[in-house]
N, C-alpha and C positions, 0 to 999 in steps of 0.2 A: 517197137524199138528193137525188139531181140527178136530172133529165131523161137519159131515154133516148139522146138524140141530144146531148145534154151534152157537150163534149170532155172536162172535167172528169175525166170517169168512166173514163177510160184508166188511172187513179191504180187502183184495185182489182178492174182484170179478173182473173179467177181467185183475188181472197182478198177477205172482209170489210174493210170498213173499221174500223178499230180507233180510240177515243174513249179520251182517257186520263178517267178517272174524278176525279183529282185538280187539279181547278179553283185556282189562284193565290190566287184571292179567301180561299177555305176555307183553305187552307195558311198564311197570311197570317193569319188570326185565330184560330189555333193558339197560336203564339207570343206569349209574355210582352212586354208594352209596358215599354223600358228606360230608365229616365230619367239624364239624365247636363248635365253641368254645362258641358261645353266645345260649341263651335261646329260644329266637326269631326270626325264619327266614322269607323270604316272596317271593313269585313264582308271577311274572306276567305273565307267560306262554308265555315267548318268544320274546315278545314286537309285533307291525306291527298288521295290521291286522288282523291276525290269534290268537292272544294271548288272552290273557280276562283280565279280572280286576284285581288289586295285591291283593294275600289273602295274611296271615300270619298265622304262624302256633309257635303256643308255645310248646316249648319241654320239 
C-alpha cells in the first residue's frame, strides 16, 4: 500500500496488514429504519458487554 521508503510502513514489519471487511456504511444499512414520535432518542449499543455508553441524539 505505501512506498517503500514510506515511514508509514513500520506499522506491519513482520505481519500483513489486516483490512476489517466490515465497512460502517454496509452495517448501517442492515439495520431497520425506526420511526418514533419524540425529539430525543438514545442508543446504548445493546446492553452486556459488548455495548458502550448511552448517547442520545436530538432530531
Amino acid at each position: 500500500v505505501y512506498d517503500e521508503k514510506d515511514y508509514r510502513r513500520v506499522r506491519f514489519v513482520g505481519r500483513q496488514k489486516e483490512v476489517n471487511k466490515n465497512f460502517a456504511i454496509e452495517l448501517i444499512a442492515e439495520q431497520p429504519v425506526s420511526e418514533v414520535e419524540s425529539r430525543v432518542v438514545s442508543c446504548d449499543g445493546g446492553g452486556g458487554a459488548l455495548g458502550h455508553p448511552k448517547v442520545y441524539i436530538n432530531l
